[in-house]
MARVEX-693584 format. One record per residue (C-alpha): residue number from 1; residue in one letter; x, y, z. Coordinates in Angstrom, 3 decimals, decimal comma, always signed. Last residue first. Layout:
<nodes>
NODE   i aa       c1       c2       c3
NODE NUM  a        X        Y        Z
...
</nodes>
This chain:
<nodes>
NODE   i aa       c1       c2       c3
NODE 122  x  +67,885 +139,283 -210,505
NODE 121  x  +70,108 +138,859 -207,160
NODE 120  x  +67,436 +140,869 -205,153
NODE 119  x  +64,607 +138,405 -206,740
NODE 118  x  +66,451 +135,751 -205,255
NODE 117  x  +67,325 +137,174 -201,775
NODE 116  x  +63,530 +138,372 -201,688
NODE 115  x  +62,375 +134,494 -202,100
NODE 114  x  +64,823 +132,950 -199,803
NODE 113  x  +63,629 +135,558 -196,563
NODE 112  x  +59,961 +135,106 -197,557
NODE 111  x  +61,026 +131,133 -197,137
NODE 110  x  +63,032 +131,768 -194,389
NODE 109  x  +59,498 +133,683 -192,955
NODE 108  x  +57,780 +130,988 -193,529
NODE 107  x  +60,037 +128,365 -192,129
NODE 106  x  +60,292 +130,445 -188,900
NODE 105  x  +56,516 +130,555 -188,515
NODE 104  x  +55,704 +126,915 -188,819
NODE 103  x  +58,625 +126,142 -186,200
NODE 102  x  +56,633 +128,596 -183,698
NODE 101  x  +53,965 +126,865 -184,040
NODE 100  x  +55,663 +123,403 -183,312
NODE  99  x  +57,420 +125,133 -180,683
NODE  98  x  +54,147 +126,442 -179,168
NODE  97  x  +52,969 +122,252 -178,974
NODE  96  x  +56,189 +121,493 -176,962
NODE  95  x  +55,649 +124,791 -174,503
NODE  94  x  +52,045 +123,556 -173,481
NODE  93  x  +50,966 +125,950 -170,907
NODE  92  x  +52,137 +128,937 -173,023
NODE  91  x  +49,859 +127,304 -175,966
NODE  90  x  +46,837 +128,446 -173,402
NODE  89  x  +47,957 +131,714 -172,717
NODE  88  x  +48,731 +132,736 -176,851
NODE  87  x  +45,061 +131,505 -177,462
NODE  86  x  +42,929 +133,123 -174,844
NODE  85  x  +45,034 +136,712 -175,501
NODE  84  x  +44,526 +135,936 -179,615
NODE  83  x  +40,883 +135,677 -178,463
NODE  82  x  +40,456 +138,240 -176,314
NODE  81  x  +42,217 +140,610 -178,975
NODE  80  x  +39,533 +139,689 -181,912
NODE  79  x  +40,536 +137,823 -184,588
NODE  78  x  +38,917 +138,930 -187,998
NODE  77  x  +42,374 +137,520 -189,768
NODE  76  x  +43,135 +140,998 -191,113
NODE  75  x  +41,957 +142,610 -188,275
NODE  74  x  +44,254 +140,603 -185,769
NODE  73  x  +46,874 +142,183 -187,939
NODE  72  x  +45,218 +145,436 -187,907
NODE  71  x  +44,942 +145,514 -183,827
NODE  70  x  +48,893 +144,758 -183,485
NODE  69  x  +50,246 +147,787 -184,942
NODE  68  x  +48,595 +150,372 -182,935
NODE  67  x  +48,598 +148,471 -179,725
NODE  66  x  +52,327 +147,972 -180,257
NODE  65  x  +52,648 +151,611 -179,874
NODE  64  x  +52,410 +154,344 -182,911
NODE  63  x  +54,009 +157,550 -183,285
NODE  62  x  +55,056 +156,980 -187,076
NODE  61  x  +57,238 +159,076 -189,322
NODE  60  x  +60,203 +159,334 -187,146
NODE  59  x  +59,964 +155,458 -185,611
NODE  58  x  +59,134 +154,556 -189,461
NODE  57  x  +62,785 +155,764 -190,397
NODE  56  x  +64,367 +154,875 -187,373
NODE  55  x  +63,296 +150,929 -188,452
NODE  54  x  +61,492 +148,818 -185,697
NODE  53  x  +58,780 +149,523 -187,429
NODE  52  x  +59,408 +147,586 -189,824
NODE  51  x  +60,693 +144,474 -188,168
NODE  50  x  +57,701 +144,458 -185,772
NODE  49  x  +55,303 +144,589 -188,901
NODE  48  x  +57,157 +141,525 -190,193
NODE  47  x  +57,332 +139,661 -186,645
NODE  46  x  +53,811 +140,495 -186,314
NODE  45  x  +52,286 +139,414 -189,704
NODE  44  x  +54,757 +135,986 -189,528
NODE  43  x  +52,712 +135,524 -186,041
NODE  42  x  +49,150 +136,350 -187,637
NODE  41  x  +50,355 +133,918 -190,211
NODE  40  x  +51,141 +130,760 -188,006
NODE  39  x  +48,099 +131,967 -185,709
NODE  38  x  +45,885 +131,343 -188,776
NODE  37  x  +46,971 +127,778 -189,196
NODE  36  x  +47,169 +127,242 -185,126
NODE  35  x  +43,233 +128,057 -184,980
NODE  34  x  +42,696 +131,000 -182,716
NODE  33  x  +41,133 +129,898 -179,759
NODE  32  x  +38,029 +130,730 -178,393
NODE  31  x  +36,311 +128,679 -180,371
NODE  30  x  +37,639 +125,354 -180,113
NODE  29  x  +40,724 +124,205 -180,665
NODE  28  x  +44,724 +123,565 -179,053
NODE  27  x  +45,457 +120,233 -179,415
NODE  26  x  +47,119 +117,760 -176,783
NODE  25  x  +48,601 +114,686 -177,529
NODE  24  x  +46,806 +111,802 -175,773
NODE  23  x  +48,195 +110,863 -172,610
NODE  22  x  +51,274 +108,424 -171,798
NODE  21  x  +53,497 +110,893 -170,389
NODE  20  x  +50,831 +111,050 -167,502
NODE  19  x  +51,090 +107,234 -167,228
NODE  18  x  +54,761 +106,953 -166,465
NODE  17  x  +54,428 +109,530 -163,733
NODE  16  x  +51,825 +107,674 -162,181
NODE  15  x  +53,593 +103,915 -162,651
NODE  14  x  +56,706 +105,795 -161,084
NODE  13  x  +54,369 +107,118 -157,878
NODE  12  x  +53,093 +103,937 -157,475
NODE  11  x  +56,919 +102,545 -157,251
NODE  10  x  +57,974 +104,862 -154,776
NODE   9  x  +54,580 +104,616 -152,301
NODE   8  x  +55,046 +100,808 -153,091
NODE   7  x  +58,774 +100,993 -151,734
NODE   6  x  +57,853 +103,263 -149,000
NODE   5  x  +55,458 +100,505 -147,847
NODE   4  x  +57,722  +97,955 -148,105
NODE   3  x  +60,468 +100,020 -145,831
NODE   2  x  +57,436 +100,804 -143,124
NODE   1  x  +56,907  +96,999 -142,813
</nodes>
């Protein structure tokens, strides 16, 4: 008796686990989030700002933080802090949908990358 009941408490814990995976793909929306096409740029805006002032060159003219160089960027896109905060720890719950947006944001910036080679070679 106790083995067939350790079998069903195995097996109804397979069905549950095979379920779950069976759920409707999760979006990030709604108004407190950033929507993922204007996180895509905000994120090409940060890696781009962070490569700049990563140089010595801007770290001698500039004293700024990342404060400083984030709060335009969200300006740009009228995104407020919260909501990039909101945003960025709700797509850290879902790893496989931040990939996606993270996939976005390495193809534009090859593409940037591409671009300035070929006008380089000119």
């Amino acid at each position: 008796m106790r083995r067939s009941r350790t079998i069903s408490g195995i097996f109804l814990i397979i069905i549950l686990t095979g379920l779950s995976g069976c759920t409707k793909k999760k979006e990030i929306s709604g108004k407190a989030f950033v929507p993922k096409e204007v996180l895509v740029n905000i994120l090409v805006d940060m890696h781009l700002m962070d490569a700049m002032s990563n140089s010595r060159r801007f770290q001698l003219r500039y004293d700024a933080d990342s404060m400083d160089l984030i709060g335009p960027i969200l300006d740009k896109y009228n995104i407020t802090y919260a909501m990039y905060d909101t945003t960025m720890a709700e797509y850290s719950r879902y790893p496989e949908l931040f990939d996606q947006v993270y996939n976005e944001v390495l193809i534009k910036l090859n593409v940037m990358l591409d671009e300035n080679d070929k006008s380089e070679s000119q």
